[in-house]
C-alpha positions in Angstrom: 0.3 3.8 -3.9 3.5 3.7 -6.2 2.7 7.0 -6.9 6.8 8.0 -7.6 7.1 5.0 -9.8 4.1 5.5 -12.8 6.0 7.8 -14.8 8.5 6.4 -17.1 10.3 9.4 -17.2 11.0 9.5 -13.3 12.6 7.0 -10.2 13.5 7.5 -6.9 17.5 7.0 -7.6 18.0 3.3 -6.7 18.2 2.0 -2.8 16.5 2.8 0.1 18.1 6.4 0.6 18.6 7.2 -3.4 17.6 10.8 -4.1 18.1 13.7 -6.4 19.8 16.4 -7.3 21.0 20.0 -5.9 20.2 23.1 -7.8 21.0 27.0 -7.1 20.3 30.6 -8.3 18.9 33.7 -7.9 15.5 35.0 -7.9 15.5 37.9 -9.4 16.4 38.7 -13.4 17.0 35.1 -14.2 20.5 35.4 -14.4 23.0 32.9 -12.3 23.8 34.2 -9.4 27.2 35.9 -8.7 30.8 33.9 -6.9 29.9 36.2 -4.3 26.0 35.8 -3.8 26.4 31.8 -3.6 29.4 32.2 -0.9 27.5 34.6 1.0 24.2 31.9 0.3 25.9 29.3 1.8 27.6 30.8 4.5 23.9 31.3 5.8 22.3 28.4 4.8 24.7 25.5 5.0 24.3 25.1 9.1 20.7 24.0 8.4 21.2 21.2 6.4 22.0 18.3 7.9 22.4 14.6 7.1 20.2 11.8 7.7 21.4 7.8 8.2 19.6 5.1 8.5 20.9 1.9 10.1 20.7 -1.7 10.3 19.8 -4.0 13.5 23.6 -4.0 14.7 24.2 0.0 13.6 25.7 -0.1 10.7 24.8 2.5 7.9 22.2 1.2 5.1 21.8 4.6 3.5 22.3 7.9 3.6 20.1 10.8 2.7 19.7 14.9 3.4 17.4 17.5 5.6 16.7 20.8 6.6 16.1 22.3 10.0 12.6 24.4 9.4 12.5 24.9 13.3 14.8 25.7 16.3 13.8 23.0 18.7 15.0 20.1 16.6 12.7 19.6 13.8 13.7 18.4 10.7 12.1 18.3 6.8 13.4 15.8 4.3 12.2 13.2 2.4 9.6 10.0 3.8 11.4 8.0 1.0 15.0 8.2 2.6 13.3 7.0 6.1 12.7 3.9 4.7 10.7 1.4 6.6 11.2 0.3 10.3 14.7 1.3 10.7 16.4 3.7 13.2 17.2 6.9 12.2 20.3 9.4 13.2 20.5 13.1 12.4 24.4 14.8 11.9 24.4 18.3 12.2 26.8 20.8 10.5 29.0 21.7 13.7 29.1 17.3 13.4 26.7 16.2 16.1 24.5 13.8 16.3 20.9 12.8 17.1 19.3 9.7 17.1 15.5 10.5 15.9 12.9 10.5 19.1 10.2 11.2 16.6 8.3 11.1 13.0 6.6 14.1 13.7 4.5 14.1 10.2 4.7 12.2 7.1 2.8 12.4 3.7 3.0 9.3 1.8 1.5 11.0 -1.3 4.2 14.0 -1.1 7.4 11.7 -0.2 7.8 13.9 2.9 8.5 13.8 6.4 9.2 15.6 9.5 11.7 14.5 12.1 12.5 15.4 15.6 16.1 15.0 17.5 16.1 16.5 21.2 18.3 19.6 20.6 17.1 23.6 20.5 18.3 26.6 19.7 19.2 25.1 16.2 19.9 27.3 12.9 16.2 26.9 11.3 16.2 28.1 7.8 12.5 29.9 6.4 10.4 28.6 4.7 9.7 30.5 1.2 6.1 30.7 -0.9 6.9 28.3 -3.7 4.0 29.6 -5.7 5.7 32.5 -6.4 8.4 30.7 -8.2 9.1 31.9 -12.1 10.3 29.6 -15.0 13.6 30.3 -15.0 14.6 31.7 -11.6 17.7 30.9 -10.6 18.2 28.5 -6.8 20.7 27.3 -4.8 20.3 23.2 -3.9 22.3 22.0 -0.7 23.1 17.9 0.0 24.6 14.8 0.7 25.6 13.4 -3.0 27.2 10.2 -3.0 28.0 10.4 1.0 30.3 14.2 -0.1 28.5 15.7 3.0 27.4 19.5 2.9 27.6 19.9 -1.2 25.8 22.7 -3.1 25.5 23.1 -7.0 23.5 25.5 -8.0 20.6 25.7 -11.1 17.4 27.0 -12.7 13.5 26.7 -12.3 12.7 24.9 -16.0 9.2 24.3 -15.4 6.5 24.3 -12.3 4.4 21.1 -12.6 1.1 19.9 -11.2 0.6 17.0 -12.9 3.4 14.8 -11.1 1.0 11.9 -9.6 -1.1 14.7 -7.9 2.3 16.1 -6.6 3.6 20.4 -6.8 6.8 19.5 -8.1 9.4 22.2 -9.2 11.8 20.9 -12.4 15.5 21.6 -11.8 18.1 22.0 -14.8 20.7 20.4 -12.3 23.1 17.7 -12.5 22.0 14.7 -10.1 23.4 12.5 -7.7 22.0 9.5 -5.0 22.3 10.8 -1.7 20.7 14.4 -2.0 17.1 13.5 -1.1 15.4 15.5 1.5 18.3 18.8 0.7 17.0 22.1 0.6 16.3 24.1 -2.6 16.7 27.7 -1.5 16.2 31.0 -3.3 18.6 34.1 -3.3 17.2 34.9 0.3 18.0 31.6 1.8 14.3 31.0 1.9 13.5 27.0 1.3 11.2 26.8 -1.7 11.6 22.7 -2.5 12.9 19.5 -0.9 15.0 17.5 -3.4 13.3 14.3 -4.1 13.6 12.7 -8.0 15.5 12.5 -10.6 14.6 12.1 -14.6 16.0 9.3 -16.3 16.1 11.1 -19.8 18.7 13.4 -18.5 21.4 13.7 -15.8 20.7 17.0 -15.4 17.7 17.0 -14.5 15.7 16.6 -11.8 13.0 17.3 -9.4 12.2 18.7 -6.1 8.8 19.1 -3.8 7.7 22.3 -3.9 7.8 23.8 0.0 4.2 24.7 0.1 3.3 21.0 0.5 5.0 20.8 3.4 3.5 23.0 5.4 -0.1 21.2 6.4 2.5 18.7 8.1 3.5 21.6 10.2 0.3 22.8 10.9 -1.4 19.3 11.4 1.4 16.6 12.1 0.6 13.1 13.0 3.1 12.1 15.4 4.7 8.8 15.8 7.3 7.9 18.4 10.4 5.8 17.0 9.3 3.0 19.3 6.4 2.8 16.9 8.3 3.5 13.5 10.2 1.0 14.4 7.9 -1.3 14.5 6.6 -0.4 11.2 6.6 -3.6 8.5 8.6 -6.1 11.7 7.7 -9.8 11.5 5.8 -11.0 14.6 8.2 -12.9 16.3 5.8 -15.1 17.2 5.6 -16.8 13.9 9.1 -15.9 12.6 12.3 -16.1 13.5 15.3 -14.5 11.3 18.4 -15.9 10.9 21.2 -13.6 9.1 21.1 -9.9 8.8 18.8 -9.6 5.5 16.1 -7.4 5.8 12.8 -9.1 6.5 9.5 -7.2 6.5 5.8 -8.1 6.5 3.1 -5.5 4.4 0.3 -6.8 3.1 0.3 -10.4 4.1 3.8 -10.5 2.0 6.9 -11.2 3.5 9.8 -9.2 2.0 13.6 -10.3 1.5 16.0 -7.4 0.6 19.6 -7.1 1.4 22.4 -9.6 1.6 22.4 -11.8 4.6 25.8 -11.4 6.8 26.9 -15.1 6.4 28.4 -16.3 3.0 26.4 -16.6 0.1 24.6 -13.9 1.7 22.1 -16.6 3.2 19.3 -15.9 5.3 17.0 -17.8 6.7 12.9 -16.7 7.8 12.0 -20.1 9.9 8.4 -20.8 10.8 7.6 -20.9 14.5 4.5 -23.2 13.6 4.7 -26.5 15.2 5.6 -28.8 11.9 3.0 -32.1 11.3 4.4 -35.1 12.0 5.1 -37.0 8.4 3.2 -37.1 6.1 3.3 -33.1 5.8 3.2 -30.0 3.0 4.8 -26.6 3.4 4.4 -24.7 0.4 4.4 -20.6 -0.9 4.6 -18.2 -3.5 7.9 -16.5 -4.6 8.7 -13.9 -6.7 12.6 -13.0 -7.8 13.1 -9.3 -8.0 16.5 -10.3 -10.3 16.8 -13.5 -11.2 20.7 -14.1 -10.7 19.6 -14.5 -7.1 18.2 -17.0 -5.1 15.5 -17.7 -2.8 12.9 -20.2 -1.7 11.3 -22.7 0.6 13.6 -24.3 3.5 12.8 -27.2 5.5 14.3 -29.9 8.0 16.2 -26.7 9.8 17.9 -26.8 12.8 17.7 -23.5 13.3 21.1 -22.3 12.3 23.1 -23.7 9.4 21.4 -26.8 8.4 18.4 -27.3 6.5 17.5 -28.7 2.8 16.8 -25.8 0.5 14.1 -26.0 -2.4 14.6 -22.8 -4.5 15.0 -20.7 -8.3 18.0 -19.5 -9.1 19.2 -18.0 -12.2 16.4 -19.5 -14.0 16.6 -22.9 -12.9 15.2 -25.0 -10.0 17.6 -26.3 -7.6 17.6 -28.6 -4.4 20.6 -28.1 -1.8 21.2 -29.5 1.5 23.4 -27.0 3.6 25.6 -28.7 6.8 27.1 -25.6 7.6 27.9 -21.9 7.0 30.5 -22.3 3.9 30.8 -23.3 0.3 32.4 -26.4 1.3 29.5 -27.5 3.2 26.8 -26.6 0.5 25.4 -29.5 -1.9 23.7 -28.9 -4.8 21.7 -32.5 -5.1 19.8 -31.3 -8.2 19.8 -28.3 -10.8 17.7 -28.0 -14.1 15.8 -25.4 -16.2 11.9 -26.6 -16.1 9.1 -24.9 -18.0 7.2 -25.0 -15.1 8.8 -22.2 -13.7 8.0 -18.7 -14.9 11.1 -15.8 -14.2 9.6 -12.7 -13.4 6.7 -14.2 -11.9 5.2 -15.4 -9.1 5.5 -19.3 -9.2 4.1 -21.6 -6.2 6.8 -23.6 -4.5 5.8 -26.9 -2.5 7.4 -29.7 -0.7 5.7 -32.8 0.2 7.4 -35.3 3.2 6.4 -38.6 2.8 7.1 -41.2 5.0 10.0 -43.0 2.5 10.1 -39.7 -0.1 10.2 -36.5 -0.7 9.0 -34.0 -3.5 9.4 -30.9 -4.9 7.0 -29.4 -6.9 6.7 -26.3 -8.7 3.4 -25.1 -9.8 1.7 -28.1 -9.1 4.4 -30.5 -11.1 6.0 -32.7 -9.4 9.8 -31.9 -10.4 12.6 -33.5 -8.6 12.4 -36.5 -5.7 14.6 -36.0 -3.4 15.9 -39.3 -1.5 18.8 -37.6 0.4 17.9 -38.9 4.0 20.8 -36.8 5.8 17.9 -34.8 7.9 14.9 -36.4 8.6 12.8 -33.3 10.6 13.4 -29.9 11.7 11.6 -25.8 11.1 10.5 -25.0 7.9 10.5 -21.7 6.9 12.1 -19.2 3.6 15.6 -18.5 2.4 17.0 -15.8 0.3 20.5 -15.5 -1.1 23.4 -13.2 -2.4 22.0 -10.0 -3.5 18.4 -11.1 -4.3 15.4 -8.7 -3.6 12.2 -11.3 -3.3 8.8 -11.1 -2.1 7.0 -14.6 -0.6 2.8 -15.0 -0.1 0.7 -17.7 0.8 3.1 -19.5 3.3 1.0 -22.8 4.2 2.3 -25.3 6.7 -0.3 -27.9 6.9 -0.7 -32.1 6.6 -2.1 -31.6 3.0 -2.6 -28.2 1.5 -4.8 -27.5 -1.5 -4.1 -28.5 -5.0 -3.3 -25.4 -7.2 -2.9 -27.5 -10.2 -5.8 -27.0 -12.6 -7.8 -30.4 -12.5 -9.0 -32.5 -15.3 -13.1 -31.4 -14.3 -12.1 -28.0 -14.3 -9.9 -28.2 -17.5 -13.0 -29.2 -19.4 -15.5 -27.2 -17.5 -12.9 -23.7 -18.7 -12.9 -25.2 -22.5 -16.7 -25.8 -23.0 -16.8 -22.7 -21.8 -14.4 -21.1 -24.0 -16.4 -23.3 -26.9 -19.4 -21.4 -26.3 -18.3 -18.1 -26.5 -19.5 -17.9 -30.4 -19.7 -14.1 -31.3 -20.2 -13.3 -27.6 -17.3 -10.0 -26.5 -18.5 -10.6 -22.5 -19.5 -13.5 -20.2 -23.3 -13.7 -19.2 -24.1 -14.2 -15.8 -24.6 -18.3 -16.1 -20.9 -18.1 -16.7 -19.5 -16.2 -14.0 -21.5 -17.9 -11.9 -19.8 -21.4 -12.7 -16.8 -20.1 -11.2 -17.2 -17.5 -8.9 -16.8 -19.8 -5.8 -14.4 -21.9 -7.2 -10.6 -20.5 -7.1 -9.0 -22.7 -9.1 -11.5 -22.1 -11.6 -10.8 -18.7 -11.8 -7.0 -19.4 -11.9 -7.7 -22.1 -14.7 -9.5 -19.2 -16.7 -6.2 -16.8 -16.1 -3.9 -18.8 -17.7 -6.4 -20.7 -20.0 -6.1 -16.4 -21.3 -2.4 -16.5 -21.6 -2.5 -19.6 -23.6 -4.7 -18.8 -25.7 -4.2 -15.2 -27.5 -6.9 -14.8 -29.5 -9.2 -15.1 -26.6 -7.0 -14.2 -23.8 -9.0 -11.0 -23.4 -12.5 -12.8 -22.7 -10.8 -15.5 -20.4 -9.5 -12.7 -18.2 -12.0 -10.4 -18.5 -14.5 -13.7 -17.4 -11.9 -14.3 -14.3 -11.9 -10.7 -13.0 -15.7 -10.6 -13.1 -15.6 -14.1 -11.1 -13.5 -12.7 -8.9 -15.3 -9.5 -8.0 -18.6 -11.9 -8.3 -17.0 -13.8 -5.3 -16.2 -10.7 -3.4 -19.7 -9.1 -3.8 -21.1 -12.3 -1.9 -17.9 -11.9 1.0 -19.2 -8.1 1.5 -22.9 -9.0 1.2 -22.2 -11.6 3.9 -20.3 -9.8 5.9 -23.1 -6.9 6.1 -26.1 -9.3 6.1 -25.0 -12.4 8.2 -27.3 -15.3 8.9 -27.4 -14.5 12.5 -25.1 -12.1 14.7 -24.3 -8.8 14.0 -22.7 -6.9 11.0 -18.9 -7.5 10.4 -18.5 -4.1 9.2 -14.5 -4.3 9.1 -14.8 -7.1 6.9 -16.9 -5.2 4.3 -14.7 -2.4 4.0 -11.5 -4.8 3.7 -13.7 -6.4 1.2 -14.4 -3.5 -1.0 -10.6 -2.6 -0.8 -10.4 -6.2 -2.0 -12.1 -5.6 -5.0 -9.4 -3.5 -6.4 -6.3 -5.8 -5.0 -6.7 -9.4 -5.5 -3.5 -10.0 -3.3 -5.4 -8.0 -0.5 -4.7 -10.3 2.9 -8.3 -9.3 4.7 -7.3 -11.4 7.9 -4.2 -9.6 8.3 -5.7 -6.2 8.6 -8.0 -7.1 11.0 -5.4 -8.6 13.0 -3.8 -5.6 12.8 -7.4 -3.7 14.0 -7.3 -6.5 16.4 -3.6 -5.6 17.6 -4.7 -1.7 18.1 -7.3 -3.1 20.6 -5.4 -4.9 22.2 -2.6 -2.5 22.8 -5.4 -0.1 23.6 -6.9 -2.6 26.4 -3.6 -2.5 28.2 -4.0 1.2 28.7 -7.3 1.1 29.9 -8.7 0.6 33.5 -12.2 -0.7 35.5 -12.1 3.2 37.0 -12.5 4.8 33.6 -15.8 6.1 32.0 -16.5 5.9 28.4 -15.2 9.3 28.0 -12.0 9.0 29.1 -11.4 5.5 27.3 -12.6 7.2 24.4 -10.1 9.7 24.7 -7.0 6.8 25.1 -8.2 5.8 21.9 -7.5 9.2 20.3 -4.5 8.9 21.7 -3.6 5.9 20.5 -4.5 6.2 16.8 -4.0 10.1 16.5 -0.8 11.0 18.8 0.7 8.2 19.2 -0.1 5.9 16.1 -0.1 9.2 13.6 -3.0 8.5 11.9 -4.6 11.7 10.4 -6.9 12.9 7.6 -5.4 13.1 4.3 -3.7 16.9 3.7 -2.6 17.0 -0.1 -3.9 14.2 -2.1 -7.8 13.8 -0.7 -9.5 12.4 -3.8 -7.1 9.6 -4.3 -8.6 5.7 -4.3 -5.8 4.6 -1.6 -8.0 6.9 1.0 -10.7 5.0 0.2 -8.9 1.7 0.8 -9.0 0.7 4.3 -5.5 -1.6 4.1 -3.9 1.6 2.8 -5.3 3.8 5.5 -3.8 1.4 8.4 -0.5 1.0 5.8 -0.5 4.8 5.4 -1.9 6.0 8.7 -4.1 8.2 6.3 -7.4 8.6 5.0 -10.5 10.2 4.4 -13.8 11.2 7.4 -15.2 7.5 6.7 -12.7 5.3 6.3 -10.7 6.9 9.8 -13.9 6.7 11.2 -14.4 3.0 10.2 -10.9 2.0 12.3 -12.1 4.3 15.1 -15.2 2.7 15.1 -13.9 -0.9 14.7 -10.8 -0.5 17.3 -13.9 1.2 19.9 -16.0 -1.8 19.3 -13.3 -3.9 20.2 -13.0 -2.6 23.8 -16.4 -2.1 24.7 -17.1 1.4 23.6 -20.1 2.3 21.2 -18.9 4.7 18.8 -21.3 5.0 15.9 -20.9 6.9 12.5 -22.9 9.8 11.7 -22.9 10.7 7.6 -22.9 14.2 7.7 -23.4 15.3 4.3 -19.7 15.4 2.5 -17.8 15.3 5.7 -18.3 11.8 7.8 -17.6 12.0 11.7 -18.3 9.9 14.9 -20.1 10.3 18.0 -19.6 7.8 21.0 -22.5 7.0 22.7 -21.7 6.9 26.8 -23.3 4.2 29.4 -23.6 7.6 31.0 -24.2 10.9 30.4 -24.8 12.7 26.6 -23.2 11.4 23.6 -20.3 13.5 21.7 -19.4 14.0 18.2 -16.0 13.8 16.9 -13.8 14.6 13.8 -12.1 12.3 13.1 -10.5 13.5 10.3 -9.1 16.8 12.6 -7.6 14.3 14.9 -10.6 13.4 16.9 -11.9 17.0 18.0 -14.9 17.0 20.0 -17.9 18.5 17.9 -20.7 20.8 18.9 -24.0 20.2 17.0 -23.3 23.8 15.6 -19.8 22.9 14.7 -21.0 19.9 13.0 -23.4 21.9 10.9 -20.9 23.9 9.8 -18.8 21.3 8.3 -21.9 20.6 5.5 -21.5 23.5 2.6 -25.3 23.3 1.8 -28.3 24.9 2.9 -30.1 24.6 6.4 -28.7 22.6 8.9 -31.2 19.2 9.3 -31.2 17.2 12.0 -31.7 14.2 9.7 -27.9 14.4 8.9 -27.1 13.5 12.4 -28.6 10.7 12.6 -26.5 7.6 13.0 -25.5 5.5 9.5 -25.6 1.4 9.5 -22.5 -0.9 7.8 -24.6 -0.9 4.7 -24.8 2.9 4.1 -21.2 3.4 5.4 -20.1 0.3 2.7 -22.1 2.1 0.1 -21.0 6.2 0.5 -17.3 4.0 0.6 -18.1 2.7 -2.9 -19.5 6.4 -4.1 -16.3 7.6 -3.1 -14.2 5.0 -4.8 -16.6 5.7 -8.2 -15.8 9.4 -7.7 -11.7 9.0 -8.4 -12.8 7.6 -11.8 -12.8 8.7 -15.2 -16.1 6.5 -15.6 -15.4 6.7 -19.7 -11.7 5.7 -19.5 -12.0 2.8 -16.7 -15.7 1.8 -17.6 -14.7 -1.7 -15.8 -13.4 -0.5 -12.8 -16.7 1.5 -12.2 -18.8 -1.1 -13.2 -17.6 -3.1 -10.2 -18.3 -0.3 -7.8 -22.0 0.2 -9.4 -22.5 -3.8 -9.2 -21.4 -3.5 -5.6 -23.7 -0.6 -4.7 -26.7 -2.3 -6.0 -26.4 -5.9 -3.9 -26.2 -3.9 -1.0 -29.2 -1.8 -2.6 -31.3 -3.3 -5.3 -33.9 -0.4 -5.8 -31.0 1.9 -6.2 -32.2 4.0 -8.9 -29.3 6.1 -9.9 -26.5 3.2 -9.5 -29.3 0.9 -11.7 -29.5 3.3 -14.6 -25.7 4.1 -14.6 -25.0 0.5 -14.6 -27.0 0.0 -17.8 -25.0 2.8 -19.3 -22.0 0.7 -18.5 -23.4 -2.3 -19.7 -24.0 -0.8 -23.2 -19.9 0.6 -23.1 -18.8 -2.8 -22.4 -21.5 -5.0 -25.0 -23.3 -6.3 -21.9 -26.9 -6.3 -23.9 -28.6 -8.5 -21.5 -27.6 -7.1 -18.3 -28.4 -3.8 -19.9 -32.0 -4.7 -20.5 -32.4 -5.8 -17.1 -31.5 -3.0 -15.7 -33.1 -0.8 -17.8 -36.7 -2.8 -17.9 -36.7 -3.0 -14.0 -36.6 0.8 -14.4 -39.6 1.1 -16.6 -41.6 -1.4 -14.3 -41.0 0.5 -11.1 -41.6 4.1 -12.6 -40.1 5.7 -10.5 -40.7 9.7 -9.7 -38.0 12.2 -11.0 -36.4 9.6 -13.9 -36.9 10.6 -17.6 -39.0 7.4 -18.6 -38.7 8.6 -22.7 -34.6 9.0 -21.7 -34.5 5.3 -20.6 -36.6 3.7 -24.0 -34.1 5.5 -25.8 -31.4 3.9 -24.2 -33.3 0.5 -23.9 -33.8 1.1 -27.8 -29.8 1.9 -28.0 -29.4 -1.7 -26.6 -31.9 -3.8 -28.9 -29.6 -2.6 -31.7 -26.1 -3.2 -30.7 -27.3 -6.5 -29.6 -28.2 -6.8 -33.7 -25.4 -8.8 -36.0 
C-alpha cells in the first residue's frame, strides 16, 4: 500500500516525520488576505496547533512533525505518516506543555491520517470547515513546525482540488515547503480547518499538498482505538528470537526484518543476534539482504559473543567484505578480505550464506562460493544480522540450520529451463505441460527468472512462464488448504494464500502466528465462568477497541482490503475479510462463529452452546444484528432467508477472489485477472461465468488452447441462460488467431 509513493511527481519529504508545506488566505474574492486579517487569524488559531515528537528507546527525538486540536478533551489530528511505526509519541502544546500520547484514537492508512489523544481538557479546539466548498483560487492560512521553527504560518492559495491522488481528496497549495509541517492545519479566513498538510511536489518548492478535512471526519465518527501499549508494539521483534544490540531501529513487517538508523556505537554498528540454539559444526546460517544505499553496510554475523565480537560477512559499497570485530573501535576492526564480485547484484536482493566446517569456513554469495575464511580467532558463538553507518536495509529468509537448501540453479534444472526455452518456436505463452514442469519446484521457477534477465529476447516468456508457475503452485496451496485429505478446512491459509498470489514475498506462517498471537492474548482474558456470549464479546473487544481494527472508511474498493496480511498490517478491511480474522481468532478459542454472505455486505453470527445464535457486523465494529437489521444492509429486492444461511471456506475464498477481480481494469491488467478467474474455477470447475470470462482472457493473452477448452466445455454442458451462437463466435475468434 505505497499509495503516497506511485506518483513521480509526489514524496513524503524524506525521514520518518518529513512533511509539507504551510499555506494561507482568504476565502472570499480570491485576493491575499490583509496584515491585519492574518494577525487577527493567527491570534485565534495558533493555540490549536501543536507539535508532535517521536522518540527513540532511550527518549531522544527521531523526528518531529505538526497537529491540530479538533476537540477539547485532548484529541489531536495530524498526519499517520509522522507517527511512524512503534515509537512513543509526545504532544507540546502552544502555552509549552507536554503530553505523552495514551492513545491512537483513529488512523486511515489510505488517507495518511491519524487521531491522537493526550489526557488534558478544556483545550482550544479549532472547527472543522466543509472542504467541498473550497474554490480554485481561495486564499488559506497554513500553520507548522518547518524544519523544528515551532508555531510558523505562511500563507497561500487553492491551485487546484484533486481526486485522483491514489484515491485520496487532496487540496493543491501554491506554498513554499518545508520538512517538519506534516499534520499542520490549513485554515480558511474563519479559522475553520479545511486540510491537514501532508506532501510535497518535487517539480516545485512551492508547491504542495494537503488532505482535504472532509476525510477526516469518518475517523471522528467511527475511530478504531488503539492504546500506546499496543502502538507500541506495532512492527517490535519477538524477543524471543531476537535480540538487538545498538540503538538502530529494528522492525519486523511481513516476515522482513528492517534496519534503519545509525547504531549508537562507532561505525554506527548494530547487531540483530539469533536466539536459535546454533548446530554444533558442521552448520549454515544464511539470508537475503537488500541495501537501501549502497555506501552502507550490512549482512550476516556469526561466532558473536553477544556484544562486540563476532566475524561479519557483508556488502559494502559494492563489494563483498569479511571482518572479524574484537571490540567496539576502529582499531579493533579487521577487514580479512574485500573484493568486487559479479556475483553480487547492488540494488538487489542477493542471498548471503556461511557454511562452518569442521577445518573451514565459507562465504558464499548467491550460491558461489567467494572467499574461505581460515581466521580461527573465534570458533562458536550467536549468529544473527548486522547493519552499519547510515545504511537503511531490509533482510528475509533468515535460515539457521545443519544444511540449508541450495539456491544455486543446478545443472538438471539448467537444462530442463533451456530445452524448454528451445521449444518455445513461434509460441507467445507457455502451455500447461510447461508450467507444470515447474510449478512445484522453486528453484525451477528461480532458474526461469533469471534465465529471463539473461536472455532479452525472450526475457518476457521466461518470466511470464515463472509467474504462471508460481500462481500454478499457489492454486494447489489454496486448493489444499480448502479440500484437505482428511481434517477440516484451513480456511486462514486460503485467504493468506490468495493474498499470496499478488505478493510472492508474502510470509503465510507469519500471519497466522500473528492470528495465533490474537488467540492467545485473547485466552488470557477469558475464564471457565464465561458463556459463549460474553467470550464473544472479549473478542470484539480485543480486535475492535482495543486492537483498532475497523471497516475500511475512504478507500473501500482498494485490493489491500481484500488482502488479509494487509488487513492485520492495516487493522482494516472489508465485511469478509474482518470477518475471516474474527472467525479464525473465535475458532482458536473455542467459539463457533460462522460467516453468513449476505448479498454485498458479509457479516457473522456466533452460534452459542446455549441459547440462540447472533448476527454481527463486523465491519461496524462488531454490532449485534437483528434479522431485520440484516435485511436491511442488502439494497435489493425482498428480503430471503437463503441469504442468511451460513457460507463454507470455499464460497468465502471465492466472493474474496470476486472482490479482488472487481478492483481491476480487466482490459489493462488482463494477467492479473486471469489469475483470479483460474483461481475461482479450481475451487469451482462448473463455474460458468468465471469459465467463459477466462476464455476471453485466454484469447487477450494468445492462450488458443486454453481458450478452446474452456470454450468447448461450455458448448458440451449447454448450459441454460448462456448465448450458445455468442460462444462459436468466440470459439471461431480463437481457430483464427491460432492461424500463422
Amino acid at each position: 500500500m505505497q499509495f503516497l509513493l506511485r506518483r513521480a511527481f509526489l514524496s513524503i519529504c524524506l525521514g520518518a516525520l518529513a512533511t509539507v508545506p504551510a499555506i494561507a488566505e482568504d476565502s472570499s474574492a480570491g485576493k491575499p488576505v490583509a496584515v491585519e486579517g492574518v494577525q487577527s487569524l493567527v491570534a485565534k488559531v495558533q493555540p490549536s496547533v501543536v507539535v508532535v515528537t517521536v522518540g527513540d528507546r532511550d527518549g531522544r527525538t527521531l523526528g518531529v512533525g505538526s497537529g491540530v486540536i479538533v476537540r477539547e478533551d485532548g484529541l489531536i489530528a495530524t498526519n499517520l505518516h509522522v507517527l511512524g511505526e512503534g515509537r512513543p509519541l509526545t504532544v507540546r502544546l502552544f502555552d509549552k506543555r507536554e503530553f505523552p500520547v495514551t492513545q491512537i484514537y483513529a488512523h486511515e492508512k489510505s488517507q495518511d491520517l491519524a487521531l491522537i489523544r493526550i489526557e488534558a481538557d478544556k483545550l482550544p479546539a479549532l472547527e472543522l470547515g466543509d472542504s467541498d466548498e473550497l474554490q480554485q483560487g481561495q486564499p488559506t492560512v497554513a500553520f507548522g513546525n518547518p524544519q523544528g521553527l515551532e508555531h510558523s504560518v505562511v500563507t497561500g492559495v487553492v491551485s487546484a482540488l484533486r481526486s485522483d491522488v491514489d484515491g485520496m481528496n487532496m487540496i493543491q497549495l501554491a506554498i513554499p515547503i518545508e520538512r517538519g509541517n506534516s499534520g499542520g492545519p490549513v485554515v480558511d479566513s474563519d479559522g475553520k480547518v479545511v486540510g491537514l498538510l501532508t506532501l510535497k511536489s518535487l517539480v516545485t518548492e512551492n508547491l504542495g499538498y494537503a488532505v482535504a478535512i472532509n476525510s477526516l471526519k469518518p475517523l471522528l465518527e467511527k475511530p478504531n482505538p488503539i492504546a500506546m501499549g499496543k502502538w507500541l508494539t506495532i512492527g517490535a521483534l519477538n524477543p524471543r528470537h531476537w535480540q538487538v544490540v545498538g540503538d538502530a531501529r529494528w522492525t519486523q513487517h511481513a516476515g522482513r526484518l528492517r534496519a534503519d538508523g545509525p547504531g549508537k556505537g562507532f561505525g554506527g554498528r548494530s547487531l540483530c543476534l539469533s536466539t536459535q540454539s546454533v548446530p554444533e559444526t558442521p552448520f549454515e546460517v544464511a539470508v537475503q539482504v537488500r541495501l537501501r544505499e549502497q555506501d552502507g553496510a550490512a549482512g550476516l554475523v556469526f561466532h558473536a559473543d553477544g556484544g562486540d565480537r563476532h566475524y561479519g560477512f557483508y556488502p559494502t559499497s559494492g563489494k563483498l567484505r569479511v571482518s572479524r570485530f574484537d571490540g567496539p573501535v576502529v582499531y579493533d576492526w579487521h577487514v580479512l578480505w574485500e573484493e568486487q564480485r559479479a556475483e553480487y547484484s547492488p540494488d538487489a536482493w542477493n542471498e548471503l550464506k556461511i557454511r562452518v566446517e569442521k577445518d573451514r569456513i565459507q562465504c558464499l554469495c548467491n550460491g558461489v562460493v567467494v572467499y574461505e575464511l581460515e581466521d580461527d580467532f573465534y570458533r562458536k558463538g550467536k549468529v544473527g544480522l548486522a547493519k552499519f553507518r547510515h545504511t537503511t536495509a531490509e533482510f528475509k529468509n533468515f535460515r539457521l540450520a545443519e544444511r540449508i537448501e541450495v539456491t544455486q540453479i543446478d545443472d538438471a534444472t539448467r537444462s530442463m529451463i533451456s530445452e524448454i526455452v528451445n521449444d518455445i518456436g513461434d509460441s507467445p505463452a507457455p502451455n500447461p505441460s510447461q508450467v507444470g514442469r515447474i510449478s512445484e519446484k522453486p528453484v525451477a521457477q528461480f532458474a526461469a527468472v533469471k534465465e529471463a534477465e539473461r536472455l532479452e529476447k525472450q526475457a518476457a516468456w521466461l518470466r511470464r512462464l515463472a509467474r504462471e508457475a508460481y500462481e500454478a503452485s499457489v492454486r494447489e496451496k489454496i486448493v489444499a488448504a480448502l479440500k484437505p485429505a482428511s481434517g477440516e478446512p484451513d480456511l486462514l491459509a486460503a485467504v493468506l494464500w490468495i493474498a499470496a498470489l499478488d505478493n510472492e514475498e508474502l510470509d503465510v506462517e507469519f500471519y497466522k502466528g500473528e492470528i495465533d498471537a490474537l488467540a492467545t492474548e485473547l485466552k488470557s482474558r477469558l475464564n471457565e465462568t464465561m458463556n459463549d456470549r460474553e467470550r464473544f464479546e472479549e473478542l470484539r473487544k480485543l480486535l475492535f477497541e482495543d486492537s483498532g481494527f475497523h471497516g475500511s472508511r475512504a478507500n473501500y474498493h482498494s485490493a489491500s482490503n481484500s488482502h488479509l496480511n494487509e488487513v492485520i498490517d492495516d487493522r482494516e478491511g472489508l465485511p469478509i475479510t474482518l470477518s475471516v480474522v474474527t472467525m479464525e481468532v473465535a475458532r482458536r478459542v473455542g467459539l463457533k462463529v460462522e460467516g453468513v454472505g449476505l448479498p454485498g455486505h458479509f457479516i457473522v453470527r456466533l452460534v452459542p452452546s446455549e441459547g440462540e445464535p447472533q448476527l454481527f457486523d463486523v465491519f461496524d465494529g462488531a454490532k449485534p444484528l437483528t434479522r431485520a437489521e440484516a435485511f436491511a444492509r442488502v439494497d435489493r429486492g425482498e428480503p430471503d432467508e437463503e441469504w442468511l444461511k451460513a457460507v463454507d471456506a470455499s464460497a468465502i475464498c471465492a466472493r474474496i477472489l470476486r472482490n479482488l477481480l472487481s478492483t481491476l481494469n480487466i482490459q489493462e491488467t488482463p494477467e492479473t485477472a486471469l489469475r483470479y478467474i483460474e483461481t475461482i474455477v479450481a475451487l469451482d470447475a462448473d463455474s460458468i461465468s468465471e469459465r467463459l470470462l477466462r476464455a476471453v482472457l485466454n484469447y487477450d493473452l494468445h492462450r488458443i488452447e486454453q481458450g478452446l477448452e474452456d470454450v468447448d466445455w461450455v458448448l458440451k454442458q449447454r448450459p441454460a441462460g448462456v448465448d450458445l451462437d455468442r460462444v462459436r463466435q468466440l470459439k471461431e475468434a480463437l481457430q483464427l488467431r491460432a492461424k500463422p
